[in-house]
N, C-alpha and C positions, 0 to 999 in steps of 0.2 A: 425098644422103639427106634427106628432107624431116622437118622438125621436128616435132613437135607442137604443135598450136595450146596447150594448157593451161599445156605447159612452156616456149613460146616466152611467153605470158603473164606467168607466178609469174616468169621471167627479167627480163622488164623493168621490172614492180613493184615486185621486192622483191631487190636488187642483192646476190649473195652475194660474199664475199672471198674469196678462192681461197684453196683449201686448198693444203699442199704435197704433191708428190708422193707417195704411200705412208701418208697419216694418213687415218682416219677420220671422217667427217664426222659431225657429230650430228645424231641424228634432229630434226627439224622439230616445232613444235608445242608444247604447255605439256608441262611435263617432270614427272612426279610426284611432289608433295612428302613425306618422309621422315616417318613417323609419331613423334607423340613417345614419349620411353621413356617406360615404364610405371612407377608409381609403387611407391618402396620398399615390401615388403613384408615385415612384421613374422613372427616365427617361427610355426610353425602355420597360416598363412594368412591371421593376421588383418592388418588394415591398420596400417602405419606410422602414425607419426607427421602425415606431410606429406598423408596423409589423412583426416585427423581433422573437414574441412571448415572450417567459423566457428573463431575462436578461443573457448576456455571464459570468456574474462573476463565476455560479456554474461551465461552463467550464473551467472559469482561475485556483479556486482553483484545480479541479481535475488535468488538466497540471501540478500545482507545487507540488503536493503531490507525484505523476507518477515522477516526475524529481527526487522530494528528494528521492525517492526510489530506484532511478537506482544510485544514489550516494550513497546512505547508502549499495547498492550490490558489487557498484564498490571497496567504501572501505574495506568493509571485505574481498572483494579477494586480495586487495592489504596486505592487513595486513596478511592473512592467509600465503602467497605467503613471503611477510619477514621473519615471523616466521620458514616457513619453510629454507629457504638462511641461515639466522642467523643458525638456527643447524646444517646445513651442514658447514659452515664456522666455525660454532666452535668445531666442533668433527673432521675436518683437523687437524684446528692447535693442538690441542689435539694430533694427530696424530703424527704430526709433531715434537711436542717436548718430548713425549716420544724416536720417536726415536732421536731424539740429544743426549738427557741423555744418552741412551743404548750404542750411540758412543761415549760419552765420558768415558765411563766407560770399554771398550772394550779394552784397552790399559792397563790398571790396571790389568783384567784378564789375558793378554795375561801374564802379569809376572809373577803372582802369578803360570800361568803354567807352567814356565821356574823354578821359586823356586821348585815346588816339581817333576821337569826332576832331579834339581841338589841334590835330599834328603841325596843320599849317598857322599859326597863331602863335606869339614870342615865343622864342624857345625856352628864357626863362622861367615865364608859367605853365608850360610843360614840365619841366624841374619839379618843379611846386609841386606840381599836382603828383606826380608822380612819386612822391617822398610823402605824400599825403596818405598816398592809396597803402603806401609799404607800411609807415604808421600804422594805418584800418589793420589792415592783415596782421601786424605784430601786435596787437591789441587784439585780436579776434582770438589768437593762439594762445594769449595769456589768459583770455576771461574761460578759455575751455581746459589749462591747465597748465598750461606750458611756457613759461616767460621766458623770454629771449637771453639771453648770456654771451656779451659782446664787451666785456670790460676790460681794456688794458690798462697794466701797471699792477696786477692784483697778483698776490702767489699763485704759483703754477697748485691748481687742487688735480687730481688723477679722474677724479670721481666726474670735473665740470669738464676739464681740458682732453686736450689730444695734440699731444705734442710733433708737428710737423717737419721742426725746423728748430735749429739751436744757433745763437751770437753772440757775438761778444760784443758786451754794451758798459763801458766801463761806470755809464750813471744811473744805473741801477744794479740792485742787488740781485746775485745769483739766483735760477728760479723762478724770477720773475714775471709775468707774461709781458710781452715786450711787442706784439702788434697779434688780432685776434686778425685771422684770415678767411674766418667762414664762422658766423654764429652760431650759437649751440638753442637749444630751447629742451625745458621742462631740466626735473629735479628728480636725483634716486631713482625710484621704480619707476617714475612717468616721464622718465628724460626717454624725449624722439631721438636725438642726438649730442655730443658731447663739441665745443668749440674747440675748432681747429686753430692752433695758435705757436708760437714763435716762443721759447724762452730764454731767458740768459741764461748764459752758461760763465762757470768758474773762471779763471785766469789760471 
C-alpha cells in the first residue's frame, strides 16, 4: 500500500514517539489556552474590590495637596488682611496723638498771645508773663514725657550732656558741668535731645 507523499513528509521531519498501544494520541498544533477567571464580583453586580483599577492613594495625595493649598490661600489673605488693620490702626493712633500734643500746647499759645496784646504795658510784666508762658510749655513737655535738664554743677553724664565747650574752673571738680548753654529734655530712648553744656576740665 503506497504512502502518502505529505504523510511520508511530516514522518521524516518531525519524528513522533510512539505512542503505546490503546492511548490516544494528542491532537497536533497549538493547543487553546484556558481563559482567565473572571474577576470577583461584589453583591448586586457591582465590581469587587480587585476591580477597582489604580490604587485610590494617587487620589488621597491629590485631596491633601488641593486642602494644603486653599490653606496656604486662606493664610495669605489672612495675613494680608492684618497687615493691612495693623496700618490703619496705627496711622489712627498716630493720629490721635499728634492731636493730643497740639492740645496740649494750645494753652501755651494762647498766652503767649495775650503777652504780645499786652507789648506796650511795663515791661517788667511782659517778663512775667513771658517766663510764665516758658514754665506752661516746660510743663507741657514734661506731663507728655520729656522733662527739661538744665542743671549746673552736676557731673558731666554722656547719656544727659553734650559737651560744647571745656574751662578751667579751679572751684570745682573736673568734669563737672559748669554753665548748661541750651537745655536738654526727655530720658534714654525718649530723650528729644541731650544739654549742650560747658565742662571743667583737668589742670
Amino acid at each position: 500500500m503506497a504512502r502518502h507523499p505529505q504523510e511520508s513528509d511530516r514522518a521524516a521531519s518531525d519524528p513522533v514517539e510512539p505512542v503505546p498501544e490503546g492511548a490516544v494520541r494528542p491532537p497536533r498544533g497549538d493547543l487553546p489556552q484556558p481563559e482567565p477567571p473572571p474577576r470577583p464580583q461584589a453583591p448586586h453586580g457591582e465590581p469587587g474590590p480587585d476591580a477597582a483599577g489604580p490604587t485610590s492613594a494617587e487620589d488621597d495625595y491629590t485631596t491633601a495637596i488641593r486642602e494644603l493649598e486653599d490653606r496656604w490661600r486662606r493664610a495669605l489673605a489672612d495675613l494680608d488682611n492684618l497687615r493691612k488693620r495693623h496700618a490703619r490702626e496705627l496711622e489712627r493712633e498716630r493720629t490721635l496723638e499728634r492731636s493730643r500734643t497740639a492740645a496740649a500746647f494750645l494753652p501755651v499759645v494762647d498766652n503767649l498771645e495775650l503777652a504780645l496784646a499786652h507789648a506796650g504795658a511795663d515791661p517788667g510784666a511782659i517778663v512775667e508773663g513771658v517766663r510764665a508762658v516758658r514754665d506752661q510749655a516746660v510743663n507741657v513737655l514734661e506731663m507728655l514725657g520729656y522733662p527739661r535738664h538744665a542743671e549746673a554743677g552736676v557731673p558731666f553724664d554722656p547719656a544727659r550732656h553734650e559737651v560744647v565747650g571745656v574751662v578751667r574752673d579751679p572751684g570745682v571738680e573736673p568734669g563737672t558741668v559748669v554753665e548748661v548753654l541750651r537745655p536738654g529734655y526727655g530720658d534714654g530712648e525718649r530723650q528729644l535731645r541731650p544739654a549742650a553744656v560747658t565742662v571743667a576740665k583737668r589742670e
